[in-house]
N, C-alpha and C positions, 0 to 999 in steps of 0.2 A: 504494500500500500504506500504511497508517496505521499509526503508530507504537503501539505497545502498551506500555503500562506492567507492567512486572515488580518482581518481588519477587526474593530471594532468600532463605536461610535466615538466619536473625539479624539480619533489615533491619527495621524499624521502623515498622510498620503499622498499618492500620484497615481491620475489618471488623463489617459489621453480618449484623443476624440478626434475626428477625420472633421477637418476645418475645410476643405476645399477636394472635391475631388478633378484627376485625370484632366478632364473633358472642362471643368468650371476654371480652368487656372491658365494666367495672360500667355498670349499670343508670345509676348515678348522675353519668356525662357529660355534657354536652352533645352532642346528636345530630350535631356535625359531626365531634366531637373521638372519640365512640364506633364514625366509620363507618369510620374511618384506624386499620390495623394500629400496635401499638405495637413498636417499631424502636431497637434497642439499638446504640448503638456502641463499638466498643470498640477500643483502643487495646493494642501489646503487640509482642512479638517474634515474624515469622513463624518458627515450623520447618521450614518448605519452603519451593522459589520455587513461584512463582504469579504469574499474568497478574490485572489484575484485573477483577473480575467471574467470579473462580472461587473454590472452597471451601478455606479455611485454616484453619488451627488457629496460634493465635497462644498466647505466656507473656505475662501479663499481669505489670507490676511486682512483684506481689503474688503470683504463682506460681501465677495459675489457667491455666487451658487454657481455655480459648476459640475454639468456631470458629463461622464465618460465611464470608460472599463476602467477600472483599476489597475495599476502596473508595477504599485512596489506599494510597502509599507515600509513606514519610517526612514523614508529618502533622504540622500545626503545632496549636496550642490559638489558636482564633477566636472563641473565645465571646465573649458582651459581655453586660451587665447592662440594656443601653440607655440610653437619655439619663434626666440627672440629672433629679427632681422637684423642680421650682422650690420647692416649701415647703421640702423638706431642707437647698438649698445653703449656708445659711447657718447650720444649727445647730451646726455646729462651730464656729467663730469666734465664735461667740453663746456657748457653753457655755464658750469656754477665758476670755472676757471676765467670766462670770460669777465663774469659778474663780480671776481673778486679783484679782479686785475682793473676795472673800471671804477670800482671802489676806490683801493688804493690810488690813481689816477685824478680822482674828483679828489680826494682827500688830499693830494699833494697839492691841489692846482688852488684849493683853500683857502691853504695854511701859506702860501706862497705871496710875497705882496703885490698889491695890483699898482699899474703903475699911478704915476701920480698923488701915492699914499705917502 
């Protein structure tokens, strides 16, 4: 017998739901990205139990209702941005060195007499 994952009411879930299908989605995709249903997930409090792979209605933070099938219980956040772009890694430390070098710069030009003084 295989374990089933359950929910209960006010457990902390995810469930998706088909936002757009094939056939309803712009002209202006690319034909691989236009032939895939678009798939919503959402995140939020169940108000029932549920096994998942069944239909829920979840409160979302923000106090919407939202239902769908159910797809995990007590979700983590695994997104990721992907690996840094070697050109970016370094504008930081580049901009704060600029920032301090302009400092110094304003600071001398200051403290320095104006003419006429």
């Amino acid at each position: 017998m295989a374990d089933t994952v359950r929910c209960e009411a006010g457990d902390w879930v995810e469930v998706s739901y088909v936002l757009l299908e094939p056939a309803d989605r712009s002209v202006n995709l690319p034909p691989e990205t236009a032939a895939q249903q678009l798939i919503v997930w959402v995140k939020g409090f169940a108000r029932d139990g549920a096994d998942v792979g069944e239909e829920l209605t979840v409160e979302t933070m923000t106090g919407r209702s939202v239902t769908g099938v159910l797809t995990d219980v007590n979700p983590g956040y695994e997104h990721t941005f992907g690996r840094p772009t070697p050109e970016l890694t370094h504008v930081g430390a580049d901009l704060r060195a600029r920032v301090a070098a302009y400092r110094v710069a304003a600071d001398a030009s200051a403290a320095s007499p104006k003419a006429g003084e």
